[in-house]
N, CA, C and O of each residue as an XYZ file, in Angstrom:
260
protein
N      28.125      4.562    -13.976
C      28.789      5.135    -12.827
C      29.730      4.101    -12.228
O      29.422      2.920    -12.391
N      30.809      4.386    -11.575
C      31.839      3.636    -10.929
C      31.370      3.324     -9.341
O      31.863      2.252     -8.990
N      30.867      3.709     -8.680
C      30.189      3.580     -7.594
C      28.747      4.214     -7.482
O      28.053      4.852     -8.274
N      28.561      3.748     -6.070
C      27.211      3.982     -6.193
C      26.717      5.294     -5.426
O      25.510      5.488     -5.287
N      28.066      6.575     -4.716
C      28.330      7.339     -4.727
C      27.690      8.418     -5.988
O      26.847      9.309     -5.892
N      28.595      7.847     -7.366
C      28.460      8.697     -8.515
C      26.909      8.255     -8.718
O      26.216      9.254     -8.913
N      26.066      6.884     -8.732
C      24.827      6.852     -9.443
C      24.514      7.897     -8.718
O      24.778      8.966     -9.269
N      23.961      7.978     -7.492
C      23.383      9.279     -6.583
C      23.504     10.581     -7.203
O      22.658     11.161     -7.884
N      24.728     10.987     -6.863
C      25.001     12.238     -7.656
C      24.242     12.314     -8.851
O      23.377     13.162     -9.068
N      24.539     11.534     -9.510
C      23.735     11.680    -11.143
C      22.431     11.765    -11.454
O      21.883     12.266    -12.436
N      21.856     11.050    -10.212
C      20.907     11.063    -10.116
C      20.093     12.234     -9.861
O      18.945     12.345    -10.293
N      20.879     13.397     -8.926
C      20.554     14.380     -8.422
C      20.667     15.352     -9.581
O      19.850     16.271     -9.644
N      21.522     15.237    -10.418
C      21.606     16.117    -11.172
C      20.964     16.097    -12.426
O      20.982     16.996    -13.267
N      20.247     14.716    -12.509
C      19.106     14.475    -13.635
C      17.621     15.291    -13.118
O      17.044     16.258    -13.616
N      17.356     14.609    -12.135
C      16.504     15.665    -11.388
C      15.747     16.776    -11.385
O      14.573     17.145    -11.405
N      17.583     17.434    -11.334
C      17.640     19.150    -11.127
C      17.546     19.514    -12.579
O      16.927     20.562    -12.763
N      18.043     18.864    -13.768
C      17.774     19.158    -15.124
C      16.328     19.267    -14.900
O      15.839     20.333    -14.526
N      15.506     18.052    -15.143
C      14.310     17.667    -15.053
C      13.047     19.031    -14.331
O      11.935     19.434    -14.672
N      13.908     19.313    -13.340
C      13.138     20.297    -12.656
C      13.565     21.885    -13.531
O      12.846     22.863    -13.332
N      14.460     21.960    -14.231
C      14.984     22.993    -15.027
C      13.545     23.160    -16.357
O      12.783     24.052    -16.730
N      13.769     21.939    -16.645
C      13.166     21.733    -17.730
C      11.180     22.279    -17.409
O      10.537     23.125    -18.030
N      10.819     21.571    -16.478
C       9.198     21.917    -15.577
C       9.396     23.714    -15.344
O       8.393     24.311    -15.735
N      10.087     24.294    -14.995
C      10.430     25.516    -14.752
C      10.013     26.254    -15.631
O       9.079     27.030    -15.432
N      10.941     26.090    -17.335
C      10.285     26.447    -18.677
C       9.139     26.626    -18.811
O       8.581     27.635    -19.242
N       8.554     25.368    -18.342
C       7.124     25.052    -18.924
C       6.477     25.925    -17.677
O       5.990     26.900    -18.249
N       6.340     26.002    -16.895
C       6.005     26.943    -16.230
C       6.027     28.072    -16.590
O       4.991     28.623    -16.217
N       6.907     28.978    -17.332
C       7.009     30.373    -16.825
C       6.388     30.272    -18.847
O       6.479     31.322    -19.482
N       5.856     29.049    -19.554
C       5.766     29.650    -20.463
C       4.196     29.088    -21.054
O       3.623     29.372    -22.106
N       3.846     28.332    -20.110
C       2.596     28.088    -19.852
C       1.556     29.183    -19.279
O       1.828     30.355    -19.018
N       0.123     28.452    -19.120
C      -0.687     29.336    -18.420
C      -1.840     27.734    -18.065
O      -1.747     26.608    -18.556
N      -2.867     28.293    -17.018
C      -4.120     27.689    -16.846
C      -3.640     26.638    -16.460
O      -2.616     26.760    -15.787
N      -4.332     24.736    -16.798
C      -4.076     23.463    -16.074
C      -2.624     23.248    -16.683
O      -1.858     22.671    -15.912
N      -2.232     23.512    -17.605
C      -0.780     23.146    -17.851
C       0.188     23.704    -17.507
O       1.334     23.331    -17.760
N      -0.202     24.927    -16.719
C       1.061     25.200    -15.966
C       1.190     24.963    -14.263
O       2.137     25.122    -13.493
N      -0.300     24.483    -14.048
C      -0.764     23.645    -12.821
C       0.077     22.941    -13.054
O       1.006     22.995    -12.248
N       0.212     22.000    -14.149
C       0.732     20.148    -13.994
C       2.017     20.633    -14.061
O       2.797     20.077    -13.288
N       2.535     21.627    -14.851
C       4.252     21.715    -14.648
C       4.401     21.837    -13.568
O       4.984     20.925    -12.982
N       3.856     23.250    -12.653
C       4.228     23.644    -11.310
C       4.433     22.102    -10.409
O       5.511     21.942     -9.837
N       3.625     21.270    -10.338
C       3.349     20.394     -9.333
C       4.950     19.451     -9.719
O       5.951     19.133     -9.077
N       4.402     19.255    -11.277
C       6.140     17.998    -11.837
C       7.124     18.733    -11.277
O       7.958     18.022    -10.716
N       7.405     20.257    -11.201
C       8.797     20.718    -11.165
C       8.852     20.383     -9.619
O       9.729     19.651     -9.160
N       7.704     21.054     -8.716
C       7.537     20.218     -7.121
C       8.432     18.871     -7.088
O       9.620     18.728     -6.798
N       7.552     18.028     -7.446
C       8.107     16.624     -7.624
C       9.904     16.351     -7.549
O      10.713     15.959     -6.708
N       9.921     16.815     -8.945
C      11.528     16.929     -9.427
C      12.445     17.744     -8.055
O      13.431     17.399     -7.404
N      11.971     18.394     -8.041
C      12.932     18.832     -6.684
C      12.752     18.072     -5.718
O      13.902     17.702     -5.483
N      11.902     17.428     -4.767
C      11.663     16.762     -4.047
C      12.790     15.895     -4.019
O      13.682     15.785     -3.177
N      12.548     15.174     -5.317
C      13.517     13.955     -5.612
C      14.748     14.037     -5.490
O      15.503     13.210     -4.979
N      15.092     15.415     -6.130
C      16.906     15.821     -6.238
C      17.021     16.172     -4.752
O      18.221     16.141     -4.478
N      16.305     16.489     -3.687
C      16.804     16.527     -2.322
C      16.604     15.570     -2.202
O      17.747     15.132     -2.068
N      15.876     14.627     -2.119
C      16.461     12.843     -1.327
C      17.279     11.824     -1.779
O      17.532     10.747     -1.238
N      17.815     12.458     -3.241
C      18.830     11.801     -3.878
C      20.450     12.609     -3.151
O      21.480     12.057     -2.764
N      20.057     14.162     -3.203
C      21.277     15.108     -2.349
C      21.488     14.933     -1.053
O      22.297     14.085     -0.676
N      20.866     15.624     -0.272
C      20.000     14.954      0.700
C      20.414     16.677      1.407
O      20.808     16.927      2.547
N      20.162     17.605      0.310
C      19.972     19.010      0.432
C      19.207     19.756     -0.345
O      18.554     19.077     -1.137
N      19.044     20.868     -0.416
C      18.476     21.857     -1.313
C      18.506     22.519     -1.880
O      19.472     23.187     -1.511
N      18.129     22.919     -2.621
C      18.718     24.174     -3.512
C      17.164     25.524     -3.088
O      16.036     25.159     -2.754
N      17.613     27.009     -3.247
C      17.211     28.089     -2.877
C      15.730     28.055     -4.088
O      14.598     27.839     -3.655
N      15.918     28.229     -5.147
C      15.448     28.204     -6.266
C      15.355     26.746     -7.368
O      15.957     26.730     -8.441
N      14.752     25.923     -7.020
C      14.383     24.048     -8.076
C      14.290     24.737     -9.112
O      13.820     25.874     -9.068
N      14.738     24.156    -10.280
C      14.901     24.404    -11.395
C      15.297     25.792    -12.479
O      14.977     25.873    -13.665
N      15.958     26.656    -11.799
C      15.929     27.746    -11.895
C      17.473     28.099    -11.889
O      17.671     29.125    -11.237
N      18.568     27.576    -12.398
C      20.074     27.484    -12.581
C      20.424     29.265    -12.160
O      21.049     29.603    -11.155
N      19.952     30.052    -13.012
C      20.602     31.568    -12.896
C      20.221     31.544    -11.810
O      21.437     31.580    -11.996
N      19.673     31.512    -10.445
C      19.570     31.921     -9.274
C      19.902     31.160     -8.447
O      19.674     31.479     -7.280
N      20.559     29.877     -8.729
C      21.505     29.144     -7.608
C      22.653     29.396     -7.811
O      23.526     28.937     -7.075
């Protein structure tokens, strides 16, 4: 990154992948492993708002933002 502007951003948007990715596993899971996704995709969003320092409607879930 050229500033530390862009790391942020990037950061946010690794994140929001990250939380894309926990989402999957969620909706294609069942029982403790879709416990541990639910909670990681938690996490992952968490993070991409204190890296944004906003929110999104729907974490990890692209077609509905």
């Amino acid at each position: 990154m050229a500033d530390p502007a862009g790391a942020v951003r990037l950061a946010a948007v690794l994140e929001d992948r990250v939380a894309g990715v926990y989402s999957d596993l969620v909706r294609a899971s069942d029982g403790p492993l879709r416990r541990e996704a639910a909670v990681a995709l938690r996490e992952a969003a968490v993070r991409a708002v204190r890296w944004r320092g906003s929110d999104v409607t729907f974490p990890g879930l692209a077609e509905r933002v």
